[in-house]
N, C-alpha and C positions, 0 to 999 in steps of 0.2 A: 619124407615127402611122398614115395610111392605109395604108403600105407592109406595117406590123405585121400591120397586120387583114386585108392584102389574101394576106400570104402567110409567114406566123410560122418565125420560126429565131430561131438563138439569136444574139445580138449583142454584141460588146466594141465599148463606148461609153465613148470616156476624153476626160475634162472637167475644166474647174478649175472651174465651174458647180454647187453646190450644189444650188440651185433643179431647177435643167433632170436633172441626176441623178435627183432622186427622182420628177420629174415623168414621166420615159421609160426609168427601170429597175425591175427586180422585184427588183433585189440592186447595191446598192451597197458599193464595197471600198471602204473609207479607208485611204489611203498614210499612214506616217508618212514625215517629211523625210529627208534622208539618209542609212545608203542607205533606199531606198523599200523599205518592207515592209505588209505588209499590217494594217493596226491593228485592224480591225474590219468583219464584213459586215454590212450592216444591211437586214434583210429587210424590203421595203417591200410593206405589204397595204392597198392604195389599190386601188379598184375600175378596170377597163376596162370600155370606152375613156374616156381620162383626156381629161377637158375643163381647159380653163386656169380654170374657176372652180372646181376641185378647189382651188387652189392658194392659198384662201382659207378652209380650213376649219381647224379646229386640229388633227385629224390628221398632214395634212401640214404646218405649221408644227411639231408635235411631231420629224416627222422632221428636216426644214431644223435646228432647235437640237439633237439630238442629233447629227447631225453636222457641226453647225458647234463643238459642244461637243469633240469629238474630235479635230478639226483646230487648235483655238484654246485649248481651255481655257474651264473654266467664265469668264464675267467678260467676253471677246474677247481676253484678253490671250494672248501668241504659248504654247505648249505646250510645257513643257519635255519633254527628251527623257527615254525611260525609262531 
């Protein structure tokens, strides 16, 4: 995060990390499983600079379930393919 603030470009940050994704991007891609394509961007409008007790508001918990929604399936259960 200081690196961000101290000197802004654009960055590909790839993660199995749900949390940490929407905590340090401004656009999050959702892979579907094989082959990997792109399911969904989901534009995250969370304020900078991001403190770790953002990470407790329902905003961001809204984010974390729609894209754990996307990867899983409403329920957790695994997503089937389209």
């Amino acid at each position: 995060m200081r690196i961000l603030a101290a000197k802004p470009a654009t960055t590909l940050l790839v993660t199995h990390g749900i949390t940490e994704a929407i905590f340090l991007a401004d656009q999050v891609a959702v892979m579907s499983p094989r082959p990997g394509r792109v399911k969904e961007i989901i534009d995250i409008d969370l304020p900078r600079p991001r403190t770790p007790e953002i990470q407790r508001t329902p905003e961001f918990h809204a984010y974390v379930d729609h894209a754990s929604d996307l990867l899983f399936g409403a329920g957790g259960a695994a997503a089937e393919e389209d």
